[in-house]
LODO-407204 format. One record per residue: y, x, z of N, C-alpha, C in turn; residue number from 1; residue in three letters. Coordinates in steps of 0.1 Angstrom, whole numbers. Each point is the difference from the previous one (the first is absolute). Example, Ala and Ser with C-alpha at 12.3 -4.5 7.8 and 13.67 -1.06 7.14 Angstrom:
BEGIN
> n_c2 n_c1 n_c3 ca_c2 ca_c1 ca_c3 c_c2 c_c1 c_c3 i aa
> -57 132 78 12 -9 0 12 9 0 1 ALA
> 11 -4 -7 11 9 0 11 -8 8 2 SER
//
This chain:
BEGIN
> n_c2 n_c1 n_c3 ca_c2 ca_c1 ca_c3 c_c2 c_c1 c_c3 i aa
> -62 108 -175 7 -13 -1 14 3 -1 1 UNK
> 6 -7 -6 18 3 -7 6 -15 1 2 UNK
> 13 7 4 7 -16 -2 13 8 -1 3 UNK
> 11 -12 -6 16 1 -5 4 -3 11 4 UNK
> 11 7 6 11 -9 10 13 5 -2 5 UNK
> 10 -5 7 11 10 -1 2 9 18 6 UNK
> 10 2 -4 10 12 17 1 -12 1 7 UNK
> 4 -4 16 6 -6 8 13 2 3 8 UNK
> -7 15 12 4 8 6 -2 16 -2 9 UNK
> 6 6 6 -2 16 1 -2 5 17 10 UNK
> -7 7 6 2 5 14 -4 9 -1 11 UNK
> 6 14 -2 0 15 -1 -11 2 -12 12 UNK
> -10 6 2 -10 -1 -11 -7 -9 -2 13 UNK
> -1 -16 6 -6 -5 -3 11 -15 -6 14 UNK
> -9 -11 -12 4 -8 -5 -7 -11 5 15 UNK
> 3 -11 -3 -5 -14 7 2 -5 -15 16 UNK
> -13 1 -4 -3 -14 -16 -3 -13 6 17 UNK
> 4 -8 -10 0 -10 1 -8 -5 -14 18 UNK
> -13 -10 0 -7 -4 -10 -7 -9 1 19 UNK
> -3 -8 -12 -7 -11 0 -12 2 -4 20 UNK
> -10 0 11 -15 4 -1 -11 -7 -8 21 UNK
> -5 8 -4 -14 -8 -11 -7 -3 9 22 UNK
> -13 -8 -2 -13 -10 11 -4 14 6 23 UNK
> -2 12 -8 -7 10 7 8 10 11 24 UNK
> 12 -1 -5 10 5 10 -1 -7 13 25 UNK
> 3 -10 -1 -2 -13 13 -7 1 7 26 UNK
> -13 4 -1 -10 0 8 -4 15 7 27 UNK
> 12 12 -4 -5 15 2 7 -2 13 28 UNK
> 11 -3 8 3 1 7 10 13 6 29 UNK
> 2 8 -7 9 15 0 18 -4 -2 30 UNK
> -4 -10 1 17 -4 -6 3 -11 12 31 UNK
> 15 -5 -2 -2 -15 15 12 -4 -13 32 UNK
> 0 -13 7 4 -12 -5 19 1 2 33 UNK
> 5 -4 -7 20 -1 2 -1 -13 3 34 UNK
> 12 -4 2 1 -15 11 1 -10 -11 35 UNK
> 4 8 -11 -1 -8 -16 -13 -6 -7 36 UNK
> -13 6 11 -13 -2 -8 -2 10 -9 37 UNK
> 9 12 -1 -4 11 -10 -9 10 6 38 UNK
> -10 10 -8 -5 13 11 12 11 -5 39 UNK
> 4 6 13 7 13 3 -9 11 3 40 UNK
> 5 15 -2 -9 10 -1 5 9 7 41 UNK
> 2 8 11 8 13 -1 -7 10 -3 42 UNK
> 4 9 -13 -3 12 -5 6 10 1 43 UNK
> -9 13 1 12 13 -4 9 -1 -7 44 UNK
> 11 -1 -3 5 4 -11 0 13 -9 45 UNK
> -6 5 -6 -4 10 -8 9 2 -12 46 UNK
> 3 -11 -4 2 -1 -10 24 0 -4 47 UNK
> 1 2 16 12 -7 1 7 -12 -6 48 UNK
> -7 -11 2 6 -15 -8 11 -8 11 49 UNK
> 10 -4 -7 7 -7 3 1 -12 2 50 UNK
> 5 -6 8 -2 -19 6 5 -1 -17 51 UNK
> -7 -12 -1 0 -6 -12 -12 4 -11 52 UNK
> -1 9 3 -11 12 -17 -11 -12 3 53 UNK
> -8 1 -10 -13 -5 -2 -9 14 3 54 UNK
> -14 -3 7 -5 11 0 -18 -9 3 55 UNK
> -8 13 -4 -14 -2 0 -5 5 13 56 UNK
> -7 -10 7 -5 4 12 -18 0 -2 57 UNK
> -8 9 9 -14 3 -3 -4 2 12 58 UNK
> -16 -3 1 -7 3 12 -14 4 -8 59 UNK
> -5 12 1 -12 6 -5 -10 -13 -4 60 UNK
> -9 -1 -3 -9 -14 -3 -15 10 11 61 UNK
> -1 8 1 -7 5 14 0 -3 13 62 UNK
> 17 1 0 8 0 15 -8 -17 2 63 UNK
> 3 -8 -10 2 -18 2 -14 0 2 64 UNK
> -10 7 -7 -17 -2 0 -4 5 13 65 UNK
> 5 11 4 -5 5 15 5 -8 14 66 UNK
> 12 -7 -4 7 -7 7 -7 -15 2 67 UNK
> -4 -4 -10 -6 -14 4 -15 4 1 68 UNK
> -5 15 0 -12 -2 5 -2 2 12 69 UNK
> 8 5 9 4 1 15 1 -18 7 70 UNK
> 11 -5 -5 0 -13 0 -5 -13 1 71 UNK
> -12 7 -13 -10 -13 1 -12 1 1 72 UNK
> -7 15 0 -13 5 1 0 7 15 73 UNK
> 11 1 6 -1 10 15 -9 -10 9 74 UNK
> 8 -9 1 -6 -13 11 -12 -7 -8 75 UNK
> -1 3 -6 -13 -7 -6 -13 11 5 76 UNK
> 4 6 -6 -15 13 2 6 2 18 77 UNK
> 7 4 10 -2 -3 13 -5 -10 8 78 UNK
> 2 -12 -10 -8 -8 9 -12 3 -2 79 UNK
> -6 -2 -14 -14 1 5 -4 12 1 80 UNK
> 3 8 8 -2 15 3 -2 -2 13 81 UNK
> 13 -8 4 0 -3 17 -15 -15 0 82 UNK
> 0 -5 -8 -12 -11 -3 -13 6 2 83 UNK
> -1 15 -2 -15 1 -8 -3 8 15 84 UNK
> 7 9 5 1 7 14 -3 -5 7 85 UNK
> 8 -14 4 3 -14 10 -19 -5 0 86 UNK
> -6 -3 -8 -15 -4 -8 -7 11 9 87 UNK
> 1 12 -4 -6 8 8 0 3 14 88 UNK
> 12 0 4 1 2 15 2 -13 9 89 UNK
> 0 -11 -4 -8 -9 1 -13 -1 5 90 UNK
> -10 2 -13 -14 -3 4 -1 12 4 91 UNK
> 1 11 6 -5 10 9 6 -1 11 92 UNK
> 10 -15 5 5 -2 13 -8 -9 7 93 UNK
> 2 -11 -11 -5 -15 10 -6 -8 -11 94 UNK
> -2 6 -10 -5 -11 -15 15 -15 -4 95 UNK
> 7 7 5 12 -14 -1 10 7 -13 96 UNK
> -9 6 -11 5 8 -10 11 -8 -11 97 UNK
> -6 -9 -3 12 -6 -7 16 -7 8 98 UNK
> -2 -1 9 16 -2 14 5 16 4 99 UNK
> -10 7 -5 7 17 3 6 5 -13 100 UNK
> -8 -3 -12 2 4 -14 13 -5 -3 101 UNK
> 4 -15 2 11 -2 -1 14 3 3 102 UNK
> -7 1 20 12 3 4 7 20 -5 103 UNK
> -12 4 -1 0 14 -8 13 -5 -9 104 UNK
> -9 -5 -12 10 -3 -13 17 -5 7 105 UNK
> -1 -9 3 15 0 6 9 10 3 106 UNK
> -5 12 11 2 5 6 7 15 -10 107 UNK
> -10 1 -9 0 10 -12 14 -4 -10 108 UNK
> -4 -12 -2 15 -3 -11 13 -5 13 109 UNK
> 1 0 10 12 1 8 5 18 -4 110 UNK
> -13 5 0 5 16 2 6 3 -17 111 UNK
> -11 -8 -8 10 0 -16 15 1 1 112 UNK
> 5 -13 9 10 2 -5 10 9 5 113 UNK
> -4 4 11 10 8 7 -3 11 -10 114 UNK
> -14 4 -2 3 15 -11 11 -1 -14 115 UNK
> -3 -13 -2 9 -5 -10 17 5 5 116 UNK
> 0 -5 8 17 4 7 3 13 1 117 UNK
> -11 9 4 -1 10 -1 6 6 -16 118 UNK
> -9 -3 -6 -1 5 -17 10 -8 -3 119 UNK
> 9 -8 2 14 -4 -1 10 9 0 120 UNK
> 0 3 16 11 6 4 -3 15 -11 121 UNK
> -12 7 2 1 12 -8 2 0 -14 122 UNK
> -3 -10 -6 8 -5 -16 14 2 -3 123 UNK
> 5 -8 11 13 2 3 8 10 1 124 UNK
> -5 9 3 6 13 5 -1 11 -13 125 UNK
> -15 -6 -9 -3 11 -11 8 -12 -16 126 UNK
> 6 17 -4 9 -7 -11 -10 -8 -12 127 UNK
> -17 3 1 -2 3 -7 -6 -15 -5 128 UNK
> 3 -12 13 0 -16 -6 9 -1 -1 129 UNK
> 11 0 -3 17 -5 -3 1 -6 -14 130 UNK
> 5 -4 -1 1 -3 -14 18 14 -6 131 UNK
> -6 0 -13 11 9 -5 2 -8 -10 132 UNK
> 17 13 -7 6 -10 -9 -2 12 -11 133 UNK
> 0 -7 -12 -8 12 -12 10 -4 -10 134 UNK
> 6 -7 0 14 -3 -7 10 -7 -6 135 UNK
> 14 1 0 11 -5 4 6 1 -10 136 UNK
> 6 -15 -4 7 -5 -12 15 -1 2 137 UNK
> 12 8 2 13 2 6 5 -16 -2 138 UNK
> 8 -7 8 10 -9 -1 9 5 -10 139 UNK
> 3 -4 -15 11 -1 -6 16 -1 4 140 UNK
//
């Protein structure tokens, strides 16, 4: 995924773009919002760009695939994991399998999300969801 923005700012190696996001940008969520309603980015600067330059910002089309399948398949397949367990250990307690299965399921996708927060924070730390800049059109 690719989008145009310009420098904002500069902070040691890193740049703050600023861009007006396509529908698919909008919904990746790797970027936050400027108080203008624009998405901002901070990136390595790699490329050394200057406030003002135009430059090309990217996020692998893997990184965004693996990312929204954490997202929206994690808690899905935990619940009914915690569902299908809950069914069993249920009817080999009291036969009250479907009030156990659920509470299972519940109980499974609370733990989604915290693994989620989990695989957040470690995202975070690895360069290797960031979005990068691949290149930069100098200010005249």
């Amino acid at each position: 995924m690719s989008e145009k923005g310009v420098v904002v700012r500069v902070n040691g190696d890193h740049a703050v773009v600023e861009m007006q996001a396509s529908k698919d940008c909008e919904a990746c969520g790797a970027c936050r919002y400027s108080r203008e309603g624009r998405m901002v980015a901070t990136v390595r600067n790699r490329l050394n760009a200057n406030v003002g330059d135009s430059v090309d910002i990217e996020i692998e089309p893997k990184v965004v695939i693996a990312a929204a399948l954490v997202v929206y398949m994690l808690p899905i397949v935990m619940f009914f994991l915690g569902y299908a367990i809950g069914i069993v250990v249920g009817g080999l307690l009291n036969n009250q399998s479907e009030i156990v299965g659920i509470m299972g399921g519940l109980i499974f996708l609370a733990f989604s999300y915290l693994a989620m927060r989990r695989i957040d924070k470690r995202a975070g730390i690895s360069r290797r969801f960031e979005p990068r800049m691949c290149d930069v059109k100098p200010t005249l």
